[in-house]
C-alpha positions as CSV (number, residue, x, y, z in Angstrom):
1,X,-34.5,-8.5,-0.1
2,X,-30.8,-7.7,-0.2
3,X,-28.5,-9.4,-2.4
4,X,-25.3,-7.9,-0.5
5,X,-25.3,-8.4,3.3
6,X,-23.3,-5.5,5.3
7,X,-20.8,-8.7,6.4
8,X,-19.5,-8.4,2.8
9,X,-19.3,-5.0,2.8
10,X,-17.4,-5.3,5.9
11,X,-15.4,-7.7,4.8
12,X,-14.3,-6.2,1.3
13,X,-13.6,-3.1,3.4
14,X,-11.2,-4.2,5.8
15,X,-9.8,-6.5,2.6
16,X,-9.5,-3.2,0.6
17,X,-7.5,-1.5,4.4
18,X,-5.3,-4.5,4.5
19,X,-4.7,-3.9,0.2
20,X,-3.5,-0.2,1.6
21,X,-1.0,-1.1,4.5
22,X,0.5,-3.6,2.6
23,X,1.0,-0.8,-0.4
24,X,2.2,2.3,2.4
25,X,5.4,2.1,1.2
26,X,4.7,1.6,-2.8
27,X,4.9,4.4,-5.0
28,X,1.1,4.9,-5.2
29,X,1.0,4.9,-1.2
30,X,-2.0,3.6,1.2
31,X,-4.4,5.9,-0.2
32,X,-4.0,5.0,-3.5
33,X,-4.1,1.1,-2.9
34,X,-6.9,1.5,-1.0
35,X,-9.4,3.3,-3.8
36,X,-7.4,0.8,-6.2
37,X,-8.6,-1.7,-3.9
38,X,-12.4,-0.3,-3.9
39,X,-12.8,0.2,-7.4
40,X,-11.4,-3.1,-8.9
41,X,-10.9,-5.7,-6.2
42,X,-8.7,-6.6,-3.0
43,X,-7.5,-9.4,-4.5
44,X,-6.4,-7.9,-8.2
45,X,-5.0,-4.9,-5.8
46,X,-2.8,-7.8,-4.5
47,X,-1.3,-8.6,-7.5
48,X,-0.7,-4.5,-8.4
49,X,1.5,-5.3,-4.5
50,X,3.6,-7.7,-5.9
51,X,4.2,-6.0,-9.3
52,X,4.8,-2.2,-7.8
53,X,8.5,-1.8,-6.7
54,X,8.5,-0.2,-3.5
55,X,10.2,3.4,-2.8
56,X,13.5,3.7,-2.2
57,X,15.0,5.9,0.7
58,X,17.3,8.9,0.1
59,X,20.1,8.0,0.8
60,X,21.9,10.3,3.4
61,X,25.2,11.6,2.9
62,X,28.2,10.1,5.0
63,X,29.8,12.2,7.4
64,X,33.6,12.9,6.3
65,X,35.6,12.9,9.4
66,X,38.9,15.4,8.7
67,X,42.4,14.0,10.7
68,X,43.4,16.1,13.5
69,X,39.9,18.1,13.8
């Protein structure tokens, strides 16, 4: 007799893949919201999303336009 069905697994699988694409652009990236996920839980991984600022962009340098060039 099985005490976990493979619907759960399932389930706390794609919960965990959903944990990582909401955390792509986190410090910690997908991959590392998704173990997070794995080894605690989707749903305390969700609170780590809310708490984790997300990454900044470089800013690029603005083009100087010179007079009369």
């Amino acid at each position: 007799m099985s005490f976990i069905s493979p619907y759960t697994v399932v389930g706390y699988l794609v919960l965990s893949l959903l944990a990582g694409f909401f955390g792509r652009k986190r410090v910690i990236g997908f991959w590392g919201f998704f173990f997070l996920s794995i080894m605690v839980t989707p749903l305390l991984t969700s609170f780590f999303l809310f708490v984790c600022t997300p990454v900044k962009a470089p800013r690029q340098a603005k083009r100087r336009v010179k007079a009369g060039v």
